[in-house]
C-alpha positions as CSV (number, residue, x, y, z in Angstrom):
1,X,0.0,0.0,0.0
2,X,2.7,2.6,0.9
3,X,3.3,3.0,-2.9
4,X,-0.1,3.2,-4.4
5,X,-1.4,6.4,-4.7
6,X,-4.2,6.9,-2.3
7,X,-6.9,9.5,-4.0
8,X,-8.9,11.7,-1.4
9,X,-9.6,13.9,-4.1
10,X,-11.8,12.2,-6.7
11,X,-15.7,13.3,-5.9
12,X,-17.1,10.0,-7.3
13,X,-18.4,6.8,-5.9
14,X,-16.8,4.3,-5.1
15,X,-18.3,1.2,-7.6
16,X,-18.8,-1.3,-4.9
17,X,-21.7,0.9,-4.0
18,X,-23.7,0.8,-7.5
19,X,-26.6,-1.0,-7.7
20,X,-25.3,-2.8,-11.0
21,X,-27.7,-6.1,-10.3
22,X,-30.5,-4.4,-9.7
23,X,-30.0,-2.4,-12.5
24,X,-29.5,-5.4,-14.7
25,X,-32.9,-6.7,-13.0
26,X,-34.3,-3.1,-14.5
27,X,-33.1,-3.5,-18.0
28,X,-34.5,-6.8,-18.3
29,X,-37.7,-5.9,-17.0
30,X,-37.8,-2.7,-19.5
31,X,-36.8,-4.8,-22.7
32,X,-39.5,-7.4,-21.8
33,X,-42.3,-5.4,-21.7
34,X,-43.3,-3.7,-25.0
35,X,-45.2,-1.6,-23.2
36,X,-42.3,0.0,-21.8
37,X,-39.9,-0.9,-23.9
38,X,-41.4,0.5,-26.7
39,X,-41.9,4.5,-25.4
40,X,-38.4,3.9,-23.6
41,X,-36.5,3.4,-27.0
42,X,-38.7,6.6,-28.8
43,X,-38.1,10.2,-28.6
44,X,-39.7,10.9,-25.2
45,X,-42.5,13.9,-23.7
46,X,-40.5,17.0,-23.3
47,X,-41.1,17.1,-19.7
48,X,-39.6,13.8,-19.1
49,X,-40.8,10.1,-18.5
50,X,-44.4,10.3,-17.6
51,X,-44.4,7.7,-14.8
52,X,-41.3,8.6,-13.8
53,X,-42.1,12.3,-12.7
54,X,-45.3,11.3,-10.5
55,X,-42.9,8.6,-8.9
56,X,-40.0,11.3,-7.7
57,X,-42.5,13.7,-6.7
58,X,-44.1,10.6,-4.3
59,X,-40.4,9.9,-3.3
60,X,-39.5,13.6,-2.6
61,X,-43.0,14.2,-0.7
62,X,-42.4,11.2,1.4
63,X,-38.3,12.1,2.4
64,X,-38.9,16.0,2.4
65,X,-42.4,16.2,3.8
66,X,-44.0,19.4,2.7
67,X,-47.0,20.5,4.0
68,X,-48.4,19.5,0.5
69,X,-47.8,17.1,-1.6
70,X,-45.0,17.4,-4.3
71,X,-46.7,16.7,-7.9
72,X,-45.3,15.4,-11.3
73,X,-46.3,18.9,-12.6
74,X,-43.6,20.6,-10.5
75,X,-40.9,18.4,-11.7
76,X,-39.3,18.1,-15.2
77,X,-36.6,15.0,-15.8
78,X,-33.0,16.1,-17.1
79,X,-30.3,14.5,-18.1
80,X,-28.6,15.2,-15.1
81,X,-27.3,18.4,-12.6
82,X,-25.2,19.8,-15.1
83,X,-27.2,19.5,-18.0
84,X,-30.1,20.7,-16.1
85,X,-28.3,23.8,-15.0
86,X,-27.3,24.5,-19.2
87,X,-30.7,24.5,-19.6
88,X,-32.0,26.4,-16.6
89,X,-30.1,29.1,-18.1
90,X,-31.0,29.0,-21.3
91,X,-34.4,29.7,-20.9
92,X,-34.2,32.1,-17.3
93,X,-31.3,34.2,-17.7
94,X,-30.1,36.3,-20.7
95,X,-26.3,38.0,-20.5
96,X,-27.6,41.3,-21.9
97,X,-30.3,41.7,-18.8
98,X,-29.3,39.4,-15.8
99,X,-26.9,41.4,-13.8
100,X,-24.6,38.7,-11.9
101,X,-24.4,35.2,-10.7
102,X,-24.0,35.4,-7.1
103,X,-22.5,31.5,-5.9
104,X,-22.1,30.8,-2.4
105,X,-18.2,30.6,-1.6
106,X,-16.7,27.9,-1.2
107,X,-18.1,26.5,-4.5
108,X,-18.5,23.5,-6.8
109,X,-15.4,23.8,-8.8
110,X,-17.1,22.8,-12.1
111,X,-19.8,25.1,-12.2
112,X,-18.4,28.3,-13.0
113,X,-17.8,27.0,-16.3
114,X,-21.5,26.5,-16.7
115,X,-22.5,30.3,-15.9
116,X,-19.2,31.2,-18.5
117,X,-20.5,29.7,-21.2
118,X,-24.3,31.5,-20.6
119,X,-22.4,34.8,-21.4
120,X,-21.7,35.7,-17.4
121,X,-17.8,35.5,-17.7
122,X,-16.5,38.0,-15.6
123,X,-20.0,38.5,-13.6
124,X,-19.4,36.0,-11.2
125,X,-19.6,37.0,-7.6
126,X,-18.8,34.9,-4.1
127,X,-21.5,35.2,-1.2
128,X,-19.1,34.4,1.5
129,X,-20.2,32.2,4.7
130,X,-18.9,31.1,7.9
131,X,-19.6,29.0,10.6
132,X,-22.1,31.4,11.4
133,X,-23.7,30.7,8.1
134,X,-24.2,33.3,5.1
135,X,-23.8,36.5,4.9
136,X,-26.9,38.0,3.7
137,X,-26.4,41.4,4.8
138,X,-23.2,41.6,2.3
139,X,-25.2,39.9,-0.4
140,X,-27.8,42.6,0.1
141,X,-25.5,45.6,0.3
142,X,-24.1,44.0,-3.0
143,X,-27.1,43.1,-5.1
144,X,-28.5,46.9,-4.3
145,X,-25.3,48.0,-5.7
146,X,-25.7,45.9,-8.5
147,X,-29.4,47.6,-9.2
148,X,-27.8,50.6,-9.4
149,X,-25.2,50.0,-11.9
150,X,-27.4,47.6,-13.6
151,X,-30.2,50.2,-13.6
152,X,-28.2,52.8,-15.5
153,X,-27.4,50.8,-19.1
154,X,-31.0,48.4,-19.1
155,X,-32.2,47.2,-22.1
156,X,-34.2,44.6,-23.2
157,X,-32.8,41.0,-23.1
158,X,-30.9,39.9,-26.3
159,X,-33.5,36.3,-25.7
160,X,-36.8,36.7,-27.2
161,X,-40.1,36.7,-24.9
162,X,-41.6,33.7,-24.7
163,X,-44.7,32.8,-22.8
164,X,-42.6,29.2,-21.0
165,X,-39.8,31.5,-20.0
166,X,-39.0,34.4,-17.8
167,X,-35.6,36.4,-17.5
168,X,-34.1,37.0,-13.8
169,X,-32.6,40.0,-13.0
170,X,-29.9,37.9,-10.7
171,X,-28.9,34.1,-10.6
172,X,-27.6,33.0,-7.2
173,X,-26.2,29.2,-6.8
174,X,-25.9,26.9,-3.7
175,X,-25.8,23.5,-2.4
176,X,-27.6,23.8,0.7
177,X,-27.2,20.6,2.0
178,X,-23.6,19.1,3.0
179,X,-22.7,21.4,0.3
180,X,-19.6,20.3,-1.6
181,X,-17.0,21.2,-0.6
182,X,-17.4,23.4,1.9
183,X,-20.1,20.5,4.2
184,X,-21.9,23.2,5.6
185,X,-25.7,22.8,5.8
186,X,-27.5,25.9,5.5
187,X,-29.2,26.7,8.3
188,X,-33.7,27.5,8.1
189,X,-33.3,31.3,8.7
190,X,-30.8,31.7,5.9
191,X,-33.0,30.0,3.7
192,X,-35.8,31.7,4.7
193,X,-33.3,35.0,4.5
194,X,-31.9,34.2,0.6
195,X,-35.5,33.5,-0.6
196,X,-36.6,36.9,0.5
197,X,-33.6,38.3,-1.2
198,X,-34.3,36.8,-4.2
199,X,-37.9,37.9,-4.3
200,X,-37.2,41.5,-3.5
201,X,-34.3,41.4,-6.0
202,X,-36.2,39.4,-8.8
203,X,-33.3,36.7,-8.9
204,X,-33.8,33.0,-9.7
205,X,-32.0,30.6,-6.9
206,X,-30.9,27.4,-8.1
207,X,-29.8,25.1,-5.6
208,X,-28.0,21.8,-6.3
209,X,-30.0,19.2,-4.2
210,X,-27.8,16.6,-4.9
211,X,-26.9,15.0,-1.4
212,X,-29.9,15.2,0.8
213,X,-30.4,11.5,1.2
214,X,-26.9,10.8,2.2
215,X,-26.9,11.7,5.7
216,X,-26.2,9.9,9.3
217,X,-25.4,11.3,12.8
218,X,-22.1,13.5,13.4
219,X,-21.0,10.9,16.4
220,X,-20.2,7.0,15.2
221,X,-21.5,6.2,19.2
222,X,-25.2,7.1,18.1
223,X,-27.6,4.9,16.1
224,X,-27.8,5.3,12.5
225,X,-31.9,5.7,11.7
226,X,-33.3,2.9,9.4
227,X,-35.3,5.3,7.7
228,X,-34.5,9.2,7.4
229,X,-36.2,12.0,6.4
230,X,-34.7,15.6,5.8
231,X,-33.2,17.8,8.3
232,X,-34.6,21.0,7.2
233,X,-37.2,22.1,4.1
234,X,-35.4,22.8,0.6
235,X,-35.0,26.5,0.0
236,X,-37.7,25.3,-3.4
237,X,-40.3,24.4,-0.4
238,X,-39.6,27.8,1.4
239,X,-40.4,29.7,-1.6
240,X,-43.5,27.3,-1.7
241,X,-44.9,28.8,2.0
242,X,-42.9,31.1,3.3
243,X,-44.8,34.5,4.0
244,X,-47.9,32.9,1.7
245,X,-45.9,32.2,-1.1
246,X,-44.0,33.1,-4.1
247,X,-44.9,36.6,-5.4
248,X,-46.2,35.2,-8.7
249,X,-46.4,32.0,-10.8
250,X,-43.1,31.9,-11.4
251,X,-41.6,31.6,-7.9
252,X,-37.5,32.2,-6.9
253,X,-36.4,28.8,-6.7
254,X,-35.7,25.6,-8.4
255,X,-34.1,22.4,-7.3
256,X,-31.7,20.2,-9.2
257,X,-31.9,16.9,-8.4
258,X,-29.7,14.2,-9.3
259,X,-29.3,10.0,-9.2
260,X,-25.5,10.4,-9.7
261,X,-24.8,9.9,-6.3
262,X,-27.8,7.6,-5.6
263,X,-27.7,4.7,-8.5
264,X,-24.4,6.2,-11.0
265,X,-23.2,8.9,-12.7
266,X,-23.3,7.0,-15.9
267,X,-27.2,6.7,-15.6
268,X,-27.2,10.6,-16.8
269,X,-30.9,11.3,-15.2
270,X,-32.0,13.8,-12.9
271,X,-34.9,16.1,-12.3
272,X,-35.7,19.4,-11.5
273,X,-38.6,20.9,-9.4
274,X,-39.7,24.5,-8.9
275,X,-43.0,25.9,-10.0
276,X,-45.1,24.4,-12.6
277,X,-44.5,27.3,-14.9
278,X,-40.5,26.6,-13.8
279,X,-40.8,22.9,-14.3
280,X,-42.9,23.8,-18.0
281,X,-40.1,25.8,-19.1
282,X,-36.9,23.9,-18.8
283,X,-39.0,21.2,-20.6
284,X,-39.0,23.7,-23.2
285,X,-35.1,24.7,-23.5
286,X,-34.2,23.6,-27.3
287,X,-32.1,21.0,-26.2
288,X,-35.4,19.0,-25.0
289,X,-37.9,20.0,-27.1
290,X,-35.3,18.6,-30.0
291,X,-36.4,15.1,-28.8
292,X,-37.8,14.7,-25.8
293,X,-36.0,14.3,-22.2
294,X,-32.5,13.8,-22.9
295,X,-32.6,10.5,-20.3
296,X,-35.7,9.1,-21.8
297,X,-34.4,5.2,-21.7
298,X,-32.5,5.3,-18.5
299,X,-35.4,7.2,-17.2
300,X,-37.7,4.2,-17.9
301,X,-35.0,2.3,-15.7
302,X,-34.3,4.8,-12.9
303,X,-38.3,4.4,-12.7
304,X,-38.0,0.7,-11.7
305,X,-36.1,1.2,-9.2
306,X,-37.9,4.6,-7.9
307,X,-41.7,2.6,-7.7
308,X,-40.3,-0.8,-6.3
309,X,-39.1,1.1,-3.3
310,X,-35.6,-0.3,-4.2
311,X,-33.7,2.8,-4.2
312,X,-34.9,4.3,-1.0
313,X,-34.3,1.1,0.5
314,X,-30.9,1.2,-1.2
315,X,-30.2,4.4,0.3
316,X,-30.7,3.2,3.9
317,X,-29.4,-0.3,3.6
318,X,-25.9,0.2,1.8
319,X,-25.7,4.0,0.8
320,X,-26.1,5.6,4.2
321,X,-24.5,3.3,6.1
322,X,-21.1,2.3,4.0
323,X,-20.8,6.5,3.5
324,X,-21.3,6.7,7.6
325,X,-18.2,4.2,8.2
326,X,-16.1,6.0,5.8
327,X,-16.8,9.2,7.1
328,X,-16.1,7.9,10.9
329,X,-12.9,6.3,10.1
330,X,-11.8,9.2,8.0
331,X,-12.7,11.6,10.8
332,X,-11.1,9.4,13.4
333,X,-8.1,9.5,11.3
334,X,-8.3,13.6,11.4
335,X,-8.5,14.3,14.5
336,X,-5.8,11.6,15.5
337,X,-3.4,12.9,12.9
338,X,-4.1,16.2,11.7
339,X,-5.2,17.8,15.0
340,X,-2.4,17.7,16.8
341,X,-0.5,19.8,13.6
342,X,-3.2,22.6,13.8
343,X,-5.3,21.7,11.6
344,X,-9.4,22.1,11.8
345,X,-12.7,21.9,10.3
346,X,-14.9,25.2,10.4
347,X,-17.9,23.6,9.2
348,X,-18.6,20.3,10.9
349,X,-22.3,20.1,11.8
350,X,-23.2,19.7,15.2
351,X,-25.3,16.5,15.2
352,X,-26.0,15.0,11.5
353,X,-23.1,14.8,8.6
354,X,-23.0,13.7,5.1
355,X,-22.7,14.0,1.9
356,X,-19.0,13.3,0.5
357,X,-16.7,15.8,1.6
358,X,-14.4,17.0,4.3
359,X,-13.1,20.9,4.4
360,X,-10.1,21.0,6.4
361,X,-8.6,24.1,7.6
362,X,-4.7,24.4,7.5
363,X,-2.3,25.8,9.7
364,X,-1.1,29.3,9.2
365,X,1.6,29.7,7.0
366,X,0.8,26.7,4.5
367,X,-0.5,26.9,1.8
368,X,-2.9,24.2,0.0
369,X,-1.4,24.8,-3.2
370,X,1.9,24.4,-2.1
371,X,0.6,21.3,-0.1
372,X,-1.0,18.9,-2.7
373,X,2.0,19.1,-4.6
374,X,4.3,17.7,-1.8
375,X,1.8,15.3,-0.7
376,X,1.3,13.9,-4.2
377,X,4.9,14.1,-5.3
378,X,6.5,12.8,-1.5
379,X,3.8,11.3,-0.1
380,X,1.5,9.7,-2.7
381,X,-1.7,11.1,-1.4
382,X,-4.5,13.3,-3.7
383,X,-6.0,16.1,-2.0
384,X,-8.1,19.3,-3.4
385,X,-6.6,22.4,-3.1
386,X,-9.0,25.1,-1.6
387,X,-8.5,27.7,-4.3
388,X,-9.9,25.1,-6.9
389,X,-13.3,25.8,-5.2
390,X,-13.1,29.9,-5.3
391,X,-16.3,31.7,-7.5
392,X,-13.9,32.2,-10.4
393,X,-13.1,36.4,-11.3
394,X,-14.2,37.9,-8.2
395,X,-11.0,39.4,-6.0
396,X,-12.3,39.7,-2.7
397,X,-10.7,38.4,0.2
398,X,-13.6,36.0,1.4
399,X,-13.3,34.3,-1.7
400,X,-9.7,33.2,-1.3
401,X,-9.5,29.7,0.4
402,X,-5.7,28.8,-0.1
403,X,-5.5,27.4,3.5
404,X,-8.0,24.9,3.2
405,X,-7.9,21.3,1.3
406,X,-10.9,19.1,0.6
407,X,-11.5,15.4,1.7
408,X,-13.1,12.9,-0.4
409,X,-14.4,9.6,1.9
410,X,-16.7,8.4,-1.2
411,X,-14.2,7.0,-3.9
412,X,-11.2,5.4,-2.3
413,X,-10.9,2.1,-1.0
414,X,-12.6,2.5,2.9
415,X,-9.5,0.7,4.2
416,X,-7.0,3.3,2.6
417,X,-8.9,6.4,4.4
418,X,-7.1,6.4,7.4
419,X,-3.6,5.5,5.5
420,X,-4.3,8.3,3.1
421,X,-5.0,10.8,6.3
422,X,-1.6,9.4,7.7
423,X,0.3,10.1,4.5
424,X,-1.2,13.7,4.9
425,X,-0.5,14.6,8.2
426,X,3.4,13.5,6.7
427,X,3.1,16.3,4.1
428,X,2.1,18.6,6.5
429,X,4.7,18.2,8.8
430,X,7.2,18.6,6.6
431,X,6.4,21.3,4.9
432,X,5.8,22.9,9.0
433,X,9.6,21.7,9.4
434,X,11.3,23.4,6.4
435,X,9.0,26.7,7.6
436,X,10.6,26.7,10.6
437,X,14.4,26.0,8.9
438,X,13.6,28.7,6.8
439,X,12.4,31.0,9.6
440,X,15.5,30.1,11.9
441,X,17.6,31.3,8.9
């Protein structure tokens, strides 16, 4: 083991966890039945996989228990997070009109490529957070400064009007929920706080929903729950009752929902839920309409699983708990190793973790940059470098996180955590040494 290359970095899942026979199972049961296999292998509905949507929607109700009932009406099937969020903005932003895209910092390294492409290079904006949570008073300060200027050159948006879409004035991005990489879980009053932002700001929040069900007590001592349900409403249920609703049909929020981290990234399929008219008008982005949902057969597969009850029970009988014993021995493994060296994590939740990730704090003067380099080179360990996960253009000071690394327990080999975290707290100790040398000079 000492000369493989342990990876903490890769956000993936490990492939022991897939649920490759029940998947088979699914296949065989779609090809078998022409009644499915037949609409499965066709260009499908625009909106997505008929049975498919009122089947999430039950799922979602029963995990996220709103006071009503999700529908298949609110929910449109992608072809995934980041295809979803391509489309999102193609039909509720336009470059000429939007002002910025305001991400919550740290942030989901690959994203601000998305937001790039849409014409926002350059307009990207950190709302920084803390252990405290956001900080919604900057974000406000910022987006009335952002009216102003904004409010001075508006014209009318380069995108045609169209009676499926609507053009925000601001995009703001987050991952509420054991957000990667950061881990934080954002707390009921700041949701409560960013939805009233958006709705006296006109700004569309898009919030990757992509971890929810992963999620097991801080402490390893305490019992892991058979069946969970979710520690707080999404921000898209906020905006569905908080002060009697959204200010108009459109509403301020849509959720990205994906089976990547549930079934396999391969499988390509996710959904979306906001509003009806929200959920209407990504089924309506080009992309879509040229063909249906772009998941249409894995859809019809996903679907098997979703209706037998096989993925929830997937979820709580290998899912939760495997991700809950990697997390417990890589945590035992920090705070036996990396502790003692000064190193600590901001944004550890109280009672309930999950998720993927770990964001580790280093000691003053190292650097992560300089860090995963050593590590990798000397020490044959992979670890993300903090400044990978800054909103990309935007210079302020909150947004720089070169003293921080992030943790991966998903993808490596469970018994090569706490050997990786060893190999780690190596780096880190040397490169403390040759500070000192240098100092002592």
């Amino acid at each position: 083991m000492e000369n493989d290359t342990i990876d903490l970095h890769t956000g993936w899942p490990n492939p022991s966890l897939l649920p490759t026979s029940a998947l088979s199972d699914a296949f065989a049961t779609v090809m078998a039945d022409p009644s499915i296999r037949t609409p499965a292998l066709m260009y499908g509905p625009d909106e997505g996989y008929g049975p498919l949507r009122e089947h999430i929607a039950q799922w979602l109700t029963s995990f996220y228990r709103p006071s009503d009932p999700v529908t298949g009406r609110r929910i449109c099937i992608t072809g995934g997070a980041s295809q979803n969020i391509a489309c999102i903005l193609s039909v509720f932003s336009d470059p000429g009109y939007t002002r910025n895209v305001w991400l919550v910092a740290p942030t989901y390294h690959l994203v601000c490529r998305m937001f790039d492409d849409a014409g926002f290079a350059g307009r990207l904006r950190a709302i920084p957070q803390s252990e405290r949570g956001l900080d919604l008073e900057y974000l406000r300060r910022e987006l009335l400064a952002a009216e102003e200027r904004g409010g001075k050159r508006d014209g009318e948006p380069v995108t045609p009007l169209r009676p499926w879409a609507k053009v925000y004035k601001h995009l703001i991005y987050a991952t509420p929920a054991f957000s990667n990489p950061s881990t934080m879980t954002m707390s009921q009053s700041d949701r409560e706080g960013l939805v009233r932002l958006a709705r006296e700001f006109d700004a569309l929040i898009i919030t990757d929903d992509v971890y929810d069900f992963l999620q097991w007590p801080s402490e390893s001592e305490k019992t892991l729950d058979k069946h969970a349900t979710a520690l707080l409403p999404r921000v898209v249920d906020v905006d569905r009752y908080l002060d009697g609703g959204p200010k108009d049909e459109w509403g301020n929020v849509v959720s990205n929902g994906s089976f990547s981290k549930l079934i396999g990234p391969g499988i390509r399929t996710g959904w979306a839920e906001g509003s009806e008219k929200v959920a209407y008008g990504i089924s309506q982005a080009g992309c879509q309409r040229s063909g249906g949902a772009p998941s249409q057969f894995s859809s019809t597969m996903v679907d098997q699983l979703v209706s037998s009850g096989f993925l929830q029970n997937h979820i709580d009988e290998v899912l939760r708990p495997a991700y809950a014993s990697r997390y417990y021995r890589l945590m035992s493994a920090i705070r036996t190793q990396l502790y003692p060296l000064g190193v600590t994590l901001p944004f550890t939740g109280p009672s309930v973790a999950g998720g993927y990730f770990i964001w580790a704090a280093l000691p003053e003067p190292l650097r992560a940059s300089d860090l995963v380099s050593v590590a990798l080179q000397e020490h044959s360990v992979i670890v993300g470098a903090g400044d990978r996960f800054r909103v990309e253009g935007d210079l302020a000071k909150s947004n720089e996180f070169e003293g921080y690394v992030r943790l991966c327990f998903a993808w490596e080999q469970e018994e090569k955590l706490a050997e990786g975290v060893r190999r780690l707290a190596c780096a880190i100790r040397q490169m403390i040494e040759r500070a000192d040398e240098r100092e002592a000079r």
